[in-house]
N, C-alpha and C positions, 0 to 999 in steps of 0.2 A: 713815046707811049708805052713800050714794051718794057723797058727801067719801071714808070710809073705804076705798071700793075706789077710789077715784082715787088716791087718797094709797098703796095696795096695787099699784099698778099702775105708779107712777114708781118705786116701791122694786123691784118686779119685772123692770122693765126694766133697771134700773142694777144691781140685782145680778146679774142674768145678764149682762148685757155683761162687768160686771168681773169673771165668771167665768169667761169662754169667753178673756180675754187673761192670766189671772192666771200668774205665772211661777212663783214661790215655792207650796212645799206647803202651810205654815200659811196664808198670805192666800188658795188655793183651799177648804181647809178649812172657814176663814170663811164664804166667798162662799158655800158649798155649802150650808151654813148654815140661809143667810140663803133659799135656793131649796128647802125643804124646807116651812119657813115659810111661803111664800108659795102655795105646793100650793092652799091652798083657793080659793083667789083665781082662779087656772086655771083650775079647775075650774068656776066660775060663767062663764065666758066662751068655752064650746066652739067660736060661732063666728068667734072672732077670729083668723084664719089664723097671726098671729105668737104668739101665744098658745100655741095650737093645738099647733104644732112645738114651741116651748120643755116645752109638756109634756111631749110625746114622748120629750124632751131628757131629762129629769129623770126618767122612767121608767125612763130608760135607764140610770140610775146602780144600778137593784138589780140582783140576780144576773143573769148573763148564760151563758150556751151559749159560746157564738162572738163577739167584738166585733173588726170590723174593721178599721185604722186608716191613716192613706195620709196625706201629708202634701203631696204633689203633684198637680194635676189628673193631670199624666202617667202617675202610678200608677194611674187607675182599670183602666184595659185588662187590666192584668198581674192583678190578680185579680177582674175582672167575672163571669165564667165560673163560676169558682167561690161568686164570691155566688149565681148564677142558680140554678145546679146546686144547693145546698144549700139555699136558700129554696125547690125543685120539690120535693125530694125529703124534707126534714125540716120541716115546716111546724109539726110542736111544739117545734123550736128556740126559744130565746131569744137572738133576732141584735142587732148595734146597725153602725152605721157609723160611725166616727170620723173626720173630715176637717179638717188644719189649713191650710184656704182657705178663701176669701169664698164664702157662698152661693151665687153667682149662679155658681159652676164648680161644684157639687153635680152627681153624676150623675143626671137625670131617666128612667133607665129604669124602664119599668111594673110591672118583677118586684119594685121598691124598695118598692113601694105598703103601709105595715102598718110598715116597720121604718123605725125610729130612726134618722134623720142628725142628726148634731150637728160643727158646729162647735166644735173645739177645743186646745186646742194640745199638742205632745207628752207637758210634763209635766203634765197633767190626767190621764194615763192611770192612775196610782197610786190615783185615787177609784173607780175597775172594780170592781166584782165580778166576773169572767167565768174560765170554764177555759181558754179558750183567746186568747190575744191574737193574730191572724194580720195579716201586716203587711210588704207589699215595701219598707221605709225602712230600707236600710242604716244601720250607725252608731246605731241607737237608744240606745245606754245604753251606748257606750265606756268600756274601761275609764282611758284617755288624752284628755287635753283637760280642758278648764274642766267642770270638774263640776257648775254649776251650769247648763249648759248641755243636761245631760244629761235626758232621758226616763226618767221612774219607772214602770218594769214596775207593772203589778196584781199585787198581795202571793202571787194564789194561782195564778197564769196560769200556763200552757204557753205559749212562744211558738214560734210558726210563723214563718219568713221566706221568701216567694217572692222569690226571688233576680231581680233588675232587668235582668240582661247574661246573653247567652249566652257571653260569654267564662268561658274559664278567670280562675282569681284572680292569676295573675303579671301586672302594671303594670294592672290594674283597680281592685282593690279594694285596701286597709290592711291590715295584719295583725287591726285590731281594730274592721274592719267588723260581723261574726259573734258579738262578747260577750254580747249580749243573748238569745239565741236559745238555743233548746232542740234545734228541728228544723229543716231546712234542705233546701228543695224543691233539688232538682237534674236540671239541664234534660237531662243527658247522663251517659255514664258520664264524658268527660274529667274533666267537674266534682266527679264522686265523687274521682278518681288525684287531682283539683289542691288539696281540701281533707286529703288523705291526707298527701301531701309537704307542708302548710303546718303541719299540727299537730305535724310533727315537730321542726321548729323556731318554732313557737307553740302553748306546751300549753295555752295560756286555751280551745284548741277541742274538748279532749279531752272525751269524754262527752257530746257533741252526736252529736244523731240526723240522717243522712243518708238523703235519702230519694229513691228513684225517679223523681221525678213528671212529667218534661215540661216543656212551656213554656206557661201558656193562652194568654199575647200572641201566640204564635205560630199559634196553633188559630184564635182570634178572628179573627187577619189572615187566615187560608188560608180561614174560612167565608165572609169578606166580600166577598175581591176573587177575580179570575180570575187564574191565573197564567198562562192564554194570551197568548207572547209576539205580540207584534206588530212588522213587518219595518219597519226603517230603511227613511227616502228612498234612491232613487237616487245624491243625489248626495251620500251618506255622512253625513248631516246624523243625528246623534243627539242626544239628552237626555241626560245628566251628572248626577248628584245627586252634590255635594263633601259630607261628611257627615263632619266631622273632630270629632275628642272632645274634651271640654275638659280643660286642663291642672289637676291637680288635685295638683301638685308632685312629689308620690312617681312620676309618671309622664310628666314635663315634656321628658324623652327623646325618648320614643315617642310625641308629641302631632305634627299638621303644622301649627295653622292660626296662630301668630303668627310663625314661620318661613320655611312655605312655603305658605302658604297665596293669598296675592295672586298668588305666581309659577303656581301650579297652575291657578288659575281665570285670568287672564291666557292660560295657551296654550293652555287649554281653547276657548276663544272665541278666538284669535286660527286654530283649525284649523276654524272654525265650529260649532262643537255649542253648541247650547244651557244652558248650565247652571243647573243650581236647588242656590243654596248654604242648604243646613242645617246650619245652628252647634248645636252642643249646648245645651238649654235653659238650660244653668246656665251658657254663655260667654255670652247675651245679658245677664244681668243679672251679672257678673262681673268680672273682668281682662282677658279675653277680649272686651268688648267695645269698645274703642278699634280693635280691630283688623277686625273686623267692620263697623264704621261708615267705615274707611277704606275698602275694599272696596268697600260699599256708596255710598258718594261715588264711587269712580273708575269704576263701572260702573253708575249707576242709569239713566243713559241709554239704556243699548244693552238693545234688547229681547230679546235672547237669553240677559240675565239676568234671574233673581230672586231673592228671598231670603222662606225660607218659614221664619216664626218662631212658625208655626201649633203648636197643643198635639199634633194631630196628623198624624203625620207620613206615612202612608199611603197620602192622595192622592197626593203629592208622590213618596211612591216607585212607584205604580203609574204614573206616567207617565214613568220614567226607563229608559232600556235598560239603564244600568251605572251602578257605583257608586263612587266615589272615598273611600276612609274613612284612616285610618292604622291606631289601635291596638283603635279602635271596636266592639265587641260589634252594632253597628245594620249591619258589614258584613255577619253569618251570618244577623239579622234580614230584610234585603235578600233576600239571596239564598234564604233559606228559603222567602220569603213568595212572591216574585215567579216563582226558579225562573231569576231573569238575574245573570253576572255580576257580581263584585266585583273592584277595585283594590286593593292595602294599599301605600298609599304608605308607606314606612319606611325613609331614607335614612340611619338610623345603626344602620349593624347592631351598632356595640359595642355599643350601649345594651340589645342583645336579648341579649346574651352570660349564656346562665346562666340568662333564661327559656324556660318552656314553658306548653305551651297550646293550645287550638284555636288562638287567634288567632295563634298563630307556628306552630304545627305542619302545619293546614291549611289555607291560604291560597290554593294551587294547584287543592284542590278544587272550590271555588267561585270561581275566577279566578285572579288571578297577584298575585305580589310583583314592585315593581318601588323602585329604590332612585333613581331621580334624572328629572328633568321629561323627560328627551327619549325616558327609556324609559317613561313615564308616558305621552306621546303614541300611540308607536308601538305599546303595547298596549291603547292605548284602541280604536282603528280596527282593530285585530285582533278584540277581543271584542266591540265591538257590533255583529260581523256574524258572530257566533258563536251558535247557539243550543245553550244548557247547560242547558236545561230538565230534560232525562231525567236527563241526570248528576247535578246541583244536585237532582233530587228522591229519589234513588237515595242519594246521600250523608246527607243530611237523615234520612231514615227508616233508616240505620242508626246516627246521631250523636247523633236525639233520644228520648228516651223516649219512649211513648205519644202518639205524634203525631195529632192528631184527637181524643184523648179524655184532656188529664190533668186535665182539670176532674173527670171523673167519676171519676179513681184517686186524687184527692187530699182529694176529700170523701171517700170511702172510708176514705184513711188519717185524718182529722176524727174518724171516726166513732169508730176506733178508737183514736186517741188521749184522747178523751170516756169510753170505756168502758173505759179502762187497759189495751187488747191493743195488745202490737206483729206487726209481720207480720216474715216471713221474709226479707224481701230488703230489711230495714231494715239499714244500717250504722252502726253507734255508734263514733265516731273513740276 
C-alpha cells in the first residue's frame, strides 16, 4: 500500500503540472483525466500543503457561480474589490480564482481564505463549469490571430470584462479586443458614446451588454492613499513620473517613449526635477525594451533618477506632483487617484486626426496638452506649483460612475445577471 501511494503521488504530481501548462484541448482533457483519478490519493494526504491546494484545484473544476480569471499579477487591483464584496456578501456562492502566473505572485489576501486559486493558463478555461466567467484580460478569444492561441470560453458562461484603461477605445484597444465578452463594465459614460461609435463600424460588438459600473482600481487607490497634495521645494524642485504606454502597433503614432522618450527625461533633469521613469509593464519585457535599458545606462548615475518596474505602481505615483504620459489611460488614473496634474505629450497631432475620446477630448481638464519638449518644460514649472485638487476631483465625479462604490454596483449587477434580470440602465449595443 505504501509503494502504491508513492507511485500515486509522482503520477499526481506530473499530471498536474502537465495540466496547469497543457496548451491543446485534447491533451488537457487527458491530463484532467488523469486528476480525477488520482482524487483519492488527495484525499488520504490532507496535511500536505501542496497536496492540500491542488485539491482545492480540482474541486474547482465542478459547477461554479462565478470563476475569476487574470492573467497578470497587475490585474489583481482592477477586480480585488469585487472578489472582496462578493465573498462578504454571498458566501453560498461557488467562487474559484483563475490565475496564469507563478504562485508565489498569488494574491495572499485574508477574504481569499476557503476559495480556490489555481494556477492555470488561458486555454484550461474551456474545462469550467461556471455561469459566469468575469475577467479584466482583454483579447481573450479574438476573433483575429493565430487561433490556436486563443482562450476557450467555458461552454456555458456569461462573460464579464472589467475593462483595464480608463481611456476611451480610439488608439487603446483593437477593434477585436471585446469578442469574447457578453458584458462590458464601463468606467464612464465617454466609454459607453466610444463603444457606440466603434459598433458601428464593427458589428462583432452588437448584442453585447454595456454596463454602468465605475472603476474598482480607482476606488482601491482613493481608499488607500491621501490625495492631500503636498507643496514643492522652494527652489522649484519637483518629482516627475514619465509614464509613457507601450507601442502596441495599431497605436505606434500616439506612443512617446522610443521617439521622445530619452529627450523628455533628459530636460526633465537637466531643469532639476527629480524623475521616476515608469515604462509600461509590457515594454519591459517587449520591443520597448532596448530602449529603456538605454536610458537606463545614460542616467543610472544621477540620483535624481529612477526607474520603477515595480507590479505596482501607486507608491511611485503618490510621490509625484505631475505626470508626463502620452496616449496612456494611467494619465486619468494619476490624476483621479492623486487629485495632481497630468502632461499628454503628443507631438503628432495628425496621428490624432479623426480620433476621440477622454484621452484627446479631456486632456486640459486634468492638466494640459503640450505638442513639443520646450512646451513640455515650461508647463511642467507651471503645474507643479499649481494645485488642481478641487478641480481634478470635481471632474472625476462627474466623468466616473459610482465613484467610491462600483464594487458594490457591479456585484449587484452579478447578481442579476446569475438570476437572468437585467436592470434599466443597461445598454445592449
Amino acid at each position: 500500500m505504501k509503494y502504491q501511494l508513492k507511485q500515486l503521488k509522482q503520477i499526481a504530481k506530473r499530471a498536474i503540472r502537465d495540466y496547469w501548462s497543457a496548451e491543446s484541448l485534447s491533451r488537457a482533457k487527458n491530463i484532467y483525466a488523469y486528476v480525477r483519478n488520482i482524487n483519492a490519493y488527495i484525499r488520504l494526504q490532507p496535511s500536505n500543503a501542496y497536496i492540500r491546494f491542488q485539491l482545492l484545484s480540482c474541486k474547482s473544476l465542478e459547477k461554479l457561480d462565478v470563476l475569476f480569471f487574470y492573467d497578470r499579477p497587475r490585474h489583481w487591483p482592477t477586480i480585488k474589490l469585487v472578489v472582496e464584496e462578493l465573498v462578504h456578501r454571498r458566501s453560498d456562492l461557488r467562487l474559484a480564482l483563475v490565475i496564469a502566473c507563478s504562485k508565489k505572485e498569488f494574491p495572499d489576501d485574508s477574504f481569499l481564505s476557503g476559495i480556490p486559486i489555481i494556477r492555470a493558463v488561458a486555454a484550461s478555461l474551456v474545462l469550467f463549469d461556471t455561469q459566469i466567467l468575469y475577467t479584466p484580460t482583454p483579447y481573450l478569444s479574438p476573433s483575429s490571430g493565430d487561433p490556436s492561441l486563443r482562450a476557450k470560453i467555458p461552454p456555458k458562461a456569461r462573460v464579464v470584462h472589467a475593462l483595464m484603461s480608463m481611456n476611451s477605445l480610439d488608439g487603446t484597444f483593437a477593434d477585436d479586443a471585446f469578442d469574447a465578452y457578453d458584458y462590458i463594465l464601463c468606467a464612464g459614460p465617454y466609454q459607453l458614446d466610444s463603444f457606440r461609435k466603434r459598433a458601428v463600424r464593427y458589428p462583432a460588438l452588437s448584442r453585447k451588454w454595456l454596463l454602468p459600473a465605475g472603476y474598482p482600481k480607482l476606488d482601491l487607490i482613493l481608499a488607500s492613499h491621501s490625495t492631500k497634495r503636498h507643496s514643492v521645494a522652494r527652489s522649484g524642485r519637483s518629482t516627475v513620473v514619465y509614464a509613457p504606454t507601450h507601442n502596441f502597433g495599431y497605436n505606434e503614432n500616439l506612443t512617446s517613449l522610443r521617439q521622445h522618450g530619452e529627450a523628455i527625461i533628459n530636460a526633465l533633469l537637466a531643469e532639476g526635477h527629480r524623475v521616476i521613469f515608469r515604462p509600461h509593464p509590457i515594454s519591459l519585457v517587449d520591443s520597448d525594451r532596448p530602449d529603456i535599458d538605454r536610458i537606463c545606462r545614460l542616467h543610472g548615475d544621477n540620483p535624481n533618477f529612477s526607474l520603477d518596474a515595480s507590479a505596482d505602481y501607486a507608491e511611485s505615483y503618490s510621490m509625484a506632483d505631475l505626470m508626463v504620459t502620452d496616449v496612456s489611460g494611467t494619465g486619468f488614473m494619476f490624476s483621479f487617484s492623486f487629485g495632481k496634474p497630468c502632461l499628454f505629450f503628443a507631438p503628432d497631432a495628425e496621428a490624432e486626426r479623426g480620433l476621440s475620446g477622454i484621452q484627446f477630448d479631456a486632456r486640459h481638464r486634468i492638466g494640459a496638452l503640450v505638442r513639443d519638449i520646450d512646451e513640455l518644460i515650461g508647463k511642467t514649472a507651471e503645474l507643479c506649483h499649481r494645485d488642481m485638487t478641487e478641480e481634478i476631483a470635481r471632474f472625476r465625479d462627474e466623468t466616473v460612475f459610482n465613484v467610491g462604490k462600483s464594487a458594490s454596483y457591479i456585484v449587484d449587477c452579478l447578481e442579476d445577471i446569475l438570476s437572468g434580470c437585467e436592470r434599466p440602465e443597461w445598454d445592449r449595443l
